[in-house]
C-alpha positions in Angstrom: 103.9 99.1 106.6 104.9 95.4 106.1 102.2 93.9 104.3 100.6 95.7 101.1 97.1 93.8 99.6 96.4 95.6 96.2 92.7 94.3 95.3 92.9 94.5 91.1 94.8 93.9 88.7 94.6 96.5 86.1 97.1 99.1 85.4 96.6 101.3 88.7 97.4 98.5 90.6 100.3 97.4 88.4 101.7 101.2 88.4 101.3 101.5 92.1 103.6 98.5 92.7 106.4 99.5 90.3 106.5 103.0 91.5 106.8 101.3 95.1 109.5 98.4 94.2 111.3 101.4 92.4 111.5 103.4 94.8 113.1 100.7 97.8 109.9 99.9 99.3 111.1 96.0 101.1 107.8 94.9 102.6 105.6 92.0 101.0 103.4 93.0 98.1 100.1 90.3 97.3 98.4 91.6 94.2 94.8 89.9 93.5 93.5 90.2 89.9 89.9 88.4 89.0 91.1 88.3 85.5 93.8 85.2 84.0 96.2 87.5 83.0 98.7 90.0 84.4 97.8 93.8 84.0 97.8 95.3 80.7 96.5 98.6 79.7 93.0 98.9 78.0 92.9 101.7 75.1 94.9 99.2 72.7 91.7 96.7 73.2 89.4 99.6 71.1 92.2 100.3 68.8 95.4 99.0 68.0 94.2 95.1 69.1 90.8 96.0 67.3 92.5 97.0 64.4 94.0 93.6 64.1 97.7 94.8 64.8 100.1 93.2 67.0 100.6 94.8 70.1 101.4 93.9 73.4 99.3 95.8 76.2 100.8 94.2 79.2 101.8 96.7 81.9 104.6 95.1 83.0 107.5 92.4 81.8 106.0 88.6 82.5 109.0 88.3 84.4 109.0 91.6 86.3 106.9 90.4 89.3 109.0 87.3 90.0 112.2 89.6 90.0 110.6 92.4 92.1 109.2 90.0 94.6 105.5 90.8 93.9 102.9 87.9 94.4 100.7 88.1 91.9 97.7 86.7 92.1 95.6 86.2 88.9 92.2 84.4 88.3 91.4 85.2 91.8 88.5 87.4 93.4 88.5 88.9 96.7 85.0 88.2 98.2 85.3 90.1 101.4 87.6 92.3 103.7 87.5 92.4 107.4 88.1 95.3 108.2 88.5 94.9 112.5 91.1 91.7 111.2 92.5 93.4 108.6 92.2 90.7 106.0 91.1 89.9 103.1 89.2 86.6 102.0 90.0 85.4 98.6 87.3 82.7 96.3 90.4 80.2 97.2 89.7 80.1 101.0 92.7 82.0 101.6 92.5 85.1 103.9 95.6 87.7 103.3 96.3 90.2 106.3 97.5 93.4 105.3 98.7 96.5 107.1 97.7 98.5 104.0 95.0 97.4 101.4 94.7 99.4 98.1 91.6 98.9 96.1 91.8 99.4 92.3 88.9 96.8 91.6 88.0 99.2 88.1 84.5 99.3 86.8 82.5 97.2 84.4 80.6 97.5 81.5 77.1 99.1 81.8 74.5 96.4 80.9 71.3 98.3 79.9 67.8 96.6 82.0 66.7 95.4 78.1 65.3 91.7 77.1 68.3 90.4 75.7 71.0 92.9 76.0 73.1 90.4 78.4 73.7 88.4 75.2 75.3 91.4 73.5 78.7 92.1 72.9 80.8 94.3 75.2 84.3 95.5 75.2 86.1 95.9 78.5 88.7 92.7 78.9 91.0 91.1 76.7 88.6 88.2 76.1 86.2 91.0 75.2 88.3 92.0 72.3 88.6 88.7 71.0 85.2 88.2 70.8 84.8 91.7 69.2 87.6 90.8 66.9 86.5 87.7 66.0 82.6 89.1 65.0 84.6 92.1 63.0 86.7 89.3 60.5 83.6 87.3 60.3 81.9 90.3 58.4 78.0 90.9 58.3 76.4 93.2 59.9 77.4 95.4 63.5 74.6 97.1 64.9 76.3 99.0 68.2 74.4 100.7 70.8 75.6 103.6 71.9 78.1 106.6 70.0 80.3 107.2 73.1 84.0 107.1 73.0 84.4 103.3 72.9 81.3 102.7 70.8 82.7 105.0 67.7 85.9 103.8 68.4 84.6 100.1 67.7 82.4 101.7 64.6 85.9 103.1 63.2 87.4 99.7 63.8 84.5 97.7 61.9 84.9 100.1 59.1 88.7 99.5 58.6 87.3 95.4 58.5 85.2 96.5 55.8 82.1 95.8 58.1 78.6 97.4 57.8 78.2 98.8 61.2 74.8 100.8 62.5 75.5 103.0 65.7 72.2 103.7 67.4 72.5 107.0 70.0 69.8 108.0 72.2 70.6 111.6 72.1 70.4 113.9 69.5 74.5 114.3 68.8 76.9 112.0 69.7 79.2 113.1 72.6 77.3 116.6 72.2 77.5 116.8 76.2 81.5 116.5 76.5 82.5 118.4 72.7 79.0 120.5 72.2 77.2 120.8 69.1 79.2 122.1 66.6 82.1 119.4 67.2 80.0 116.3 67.8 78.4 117.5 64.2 81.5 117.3 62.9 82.5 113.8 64.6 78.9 112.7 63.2 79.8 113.6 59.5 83.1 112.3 59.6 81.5 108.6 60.3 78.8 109.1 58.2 81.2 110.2 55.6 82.9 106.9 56.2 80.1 104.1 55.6 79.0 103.8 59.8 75.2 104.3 59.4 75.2 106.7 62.8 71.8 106.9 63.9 70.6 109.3 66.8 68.0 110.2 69.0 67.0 106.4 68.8 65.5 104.4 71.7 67.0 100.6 72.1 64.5 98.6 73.2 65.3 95.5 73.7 67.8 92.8 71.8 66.0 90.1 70.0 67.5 86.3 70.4 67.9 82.9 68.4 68.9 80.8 70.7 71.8 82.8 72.8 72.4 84.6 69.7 71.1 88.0 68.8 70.1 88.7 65.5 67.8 91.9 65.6 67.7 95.2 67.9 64.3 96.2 67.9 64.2 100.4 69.3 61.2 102.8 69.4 61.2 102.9 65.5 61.9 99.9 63.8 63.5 96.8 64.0 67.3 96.1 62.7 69.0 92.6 61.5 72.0 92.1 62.7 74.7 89.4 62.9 76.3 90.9 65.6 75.2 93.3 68.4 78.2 95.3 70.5 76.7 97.3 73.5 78.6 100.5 74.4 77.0 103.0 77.0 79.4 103.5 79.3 80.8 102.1 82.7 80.4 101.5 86.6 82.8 101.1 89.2 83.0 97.8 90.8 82.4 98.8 94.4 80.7 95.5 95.5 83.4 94.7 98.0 83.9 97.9 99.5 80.2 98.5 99.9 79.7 95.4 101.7 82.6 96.4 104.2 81.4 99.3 105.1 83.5 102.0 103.0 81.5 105.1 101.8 80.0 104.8 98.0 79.1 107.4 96.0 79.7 107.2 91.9 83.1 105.0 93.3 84.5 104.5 96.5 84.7 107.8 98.2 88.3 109.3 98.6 89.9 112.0 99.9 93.1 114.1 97.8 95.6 111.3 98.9 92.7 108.3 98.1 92.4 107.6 101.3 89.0 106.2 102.4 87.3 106.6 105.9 89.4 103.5 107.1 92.5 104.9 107.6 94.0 101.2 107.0 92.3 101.5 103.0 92.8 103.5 100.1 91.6 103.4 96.5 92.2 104.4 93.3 91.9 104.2 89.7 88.2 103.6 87.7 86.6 103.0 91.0 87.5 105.9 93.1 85.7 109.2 93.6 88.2 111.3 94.6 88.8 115.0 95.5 90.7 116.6 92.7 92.9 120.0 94.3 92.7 121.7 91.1 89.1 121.4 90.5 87.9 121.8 94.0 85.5 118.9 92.8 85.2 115.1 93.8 85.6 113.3 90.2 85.7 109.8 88.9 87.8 109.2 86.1 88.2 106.2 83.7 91.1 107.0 81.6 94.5 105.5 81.7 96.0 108.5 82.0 94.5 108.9 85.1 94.9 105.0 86.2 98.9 106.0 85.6 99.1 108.8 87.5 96.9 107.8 90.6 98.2 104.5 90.9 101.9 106.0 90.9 100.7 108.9 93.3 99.2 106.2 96.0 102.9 104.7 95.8 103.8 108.2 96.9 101.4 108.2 99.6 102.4 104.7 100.9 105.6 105.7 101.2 105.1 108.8 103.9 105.8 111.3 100.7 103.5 114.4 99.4 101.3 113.2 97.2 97.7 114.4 96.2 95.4 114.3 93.3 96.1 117.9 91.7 96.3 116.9 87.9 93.5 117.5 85.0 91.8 115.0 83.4 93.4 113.3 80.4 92.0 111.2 77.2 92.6 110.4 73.9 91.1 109.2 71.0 91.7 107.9 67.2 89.1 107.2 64.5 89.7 107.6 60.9 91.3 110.7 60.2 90.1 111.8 63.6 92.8 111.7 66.1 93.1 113.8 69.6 93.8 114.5 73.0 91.8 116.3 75.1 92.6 118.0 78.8 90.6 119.5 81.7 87.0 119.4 82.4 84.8 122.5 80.7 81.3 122.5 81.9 78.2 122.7 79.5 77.4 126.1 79.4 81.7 127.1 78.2 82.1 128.8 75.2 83.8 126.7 72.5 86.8 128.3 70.5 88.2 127.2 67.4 91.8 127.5 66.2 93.1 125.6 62.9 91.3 123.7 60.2 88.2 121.6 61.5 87.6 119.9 58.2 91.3 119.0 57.9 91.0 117.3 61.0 93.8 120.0 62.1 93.0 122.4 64.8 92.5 123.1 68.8 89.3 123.8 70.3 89.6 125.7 73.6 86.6 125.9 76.1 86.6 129.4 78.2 84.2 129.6 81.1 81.7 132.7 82.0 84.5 134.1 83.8 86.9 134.0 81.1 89.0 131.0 82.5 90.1 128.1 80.1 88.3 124.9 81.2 89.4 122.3 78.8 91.2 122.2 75.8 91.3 119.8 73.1 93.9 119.2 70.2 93.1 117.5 67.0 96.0 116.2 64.3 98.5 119.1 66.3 100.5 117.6 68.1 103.5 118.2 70.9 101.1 120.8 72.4 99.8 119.3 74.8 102.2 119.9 77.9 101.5 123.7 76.9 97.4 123.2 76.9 97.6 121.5 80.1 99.5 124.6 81.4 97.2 127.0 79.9 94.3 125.1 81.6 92.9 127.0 84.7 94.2 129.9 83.6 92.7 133.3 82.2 92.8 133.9 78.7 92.3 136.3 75.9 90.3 134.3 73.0 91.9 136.8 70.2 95.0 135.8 71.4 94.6 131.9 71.1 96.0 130.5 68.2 96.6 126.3 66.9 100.0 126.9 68.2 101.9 126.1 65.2 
């Protein structure tokens, strides 16, 4: 392999190419990122940034790439890849060959098919933050659509701005399906009990205008003012490029343990790929930056001729108000939910145990240090007398 392409510039792509440079890998590297500015990580956009502190998200030092003799490409799309010339065609009229392309093109934010939601708010680059940033100092009122993880997130941050901030959810709990009832009650008190007016089983309609400006959500109900309207319902990958060459889509770009596609010349990871996880024995797509970390460093492996496949358990974290986690492993619907600790102290673990007595997911809240030891636990067979907040 002489020539690397990395399509992306997000922080897969940007922990791929250190993990390579790092490890003595000599051959030219061309990294093409739509966005103006070098990869950063995301999570700081919905919290730290949000929050108005000063923190620098960048993946890498400005003048890393130079030193490491990585082109990096900003402000620049790929539009197409020849696959039979191995090539890619950038917006610029360039074409760059490759012997290797690695696509980490991420996802996008979900626009819903309502009159005027294109007009809303969304939070997914740092220009997205600014904007969000800018509507939380200017005060009024934040009606956001949608109570998933980046949606309360943004409700916490508009409440530590002093802003009034409606959340409308369409079902009946907010992130009932990944915490189940009793939890996503208790997430749902704990922003009530903080001024965000957290409204569910509400359908969004469509986002009323003046001008390009919304000013009013109208759902199945009523009809809301607002001075500012944030839309937060999740994600897609952005599989344009690879669906026009040819390469197999299905929720992401369709990978195999070691991300490669079906060209055996193109591989993918990060929020757009759909790949085979060992452990789970299930094809998964995963948009955390856990995952973006250890996929992009894994590929690395892979590129290099080295053992490498996707055998690790889902990672996230979260912080709102007092409310502050991580959470490991995948637990289906139907696990049974243990508690260990002090729920309304916002100190405890919450273990998920399957039908056949195996621990699916695991979740600690205000503990912390534990979370090597959950991640161990995970897949295993447990006793639920035996489980304790491990402090």
């Amino acid at each position: 392999m002489e020539r690397l392409v990395i399509i992306g510039g997000g922080l897969a792509a940007a922990k791929a190419v250190e993990r390579l440079r790092d490890e003595g890998y000599e051959g030219s590297i061309d990294l093409v990122g739509a966005e103006d500015h070098a990869p950063y990580e995301r999570p700081p956009l919905s919290k730290d940034l949000l929050l108005g502190q000063d923190t620098d998200p960048t993946a890498l030092a400005d003048d890393w790439w130079a030193a490491n003799d990585v082109r990096l490409l900003t402000g620049v799309r790929a539009v197409a890849i020849d696959r039979e010339a191995q090539a890619v065609e950038l917006d610029s009229g360039e074409a760059l060959p490759y012997d290797l392309l690695v696509l980490a093109t991420g996802a996008e934010p979900r626009v819903p098919d309502l009159p005027g939601a294109d007009h809303a708010l969304y939070l997914r680059t740092l220009e997205d933050q600014e904007r969000v940033l800018a509507a939380l100092r200017a005060g009024g009122r934040l009606v956001i659509v949608g109570a998933g993880w980046i949606g309360l997130e943004v409700a916490a941050a508009a409440r530590h701005h002093d802003v009034e901030v409606i959340v409308l959810e369409q079902a009946d709990l907010p992130l009932g399906s990944v915490l189940g009832a009793d939890l996503a009650r208790h997430l749902l008190d704990l922003h009530r009990s903080h001024g965000v007016d957290l409204r569910t089983g509400v359908t969004v309609e469509e986002v009323l205008l003046e001008g390009d400006r919304p000013v009013r959500v109208r759902t199945a109900q009523e009809s809301i003012e607002a001075d500012h309207v944030l839309v937060a319902i999740g994600a897609v990958p952005s599989v344009e490029i690879a669906r026009d060459a040819g390469l197999e889509i299905d929720d992401g770009i369709v990978v195999d343990e070691r991300f490669q596609t079906q060209d055996e010349h193109i591989l993918a990871v990060g929020d757009v790929a759909n790949a085979w996880n060992t452990a789970l024995h299930a094809r998964i797509r995963v948009e955390h930056w856990d995952n973006a970390i250890r996929q992009g460093r894994a590929v690395a492996d892979v590129l290099l001729g080295r053992e490498a496949h996707h055998d690790w358990l889902p990672y996230f974290y979260t912080d709102q108000f007092e409310f502050s986690m991580e959470y490991v492993g995948r637990p289906g619907e139907d696990d049974r939910l243990e508690v260990r600790g002090d729920v309304g102290a916002n100190e405890f673990i919450a273990y998920w145990i399957d039908a056949e007595g195996l621990l699916t997911g695991a979740m600690n809240v205000g503990i912390w240090d534990v979370n090597d030891t959950l991640r161990a636990m995970v897949g295993t067979r447990v006793d639920p007398e035996a489980l304790t907040d491990l402090r």
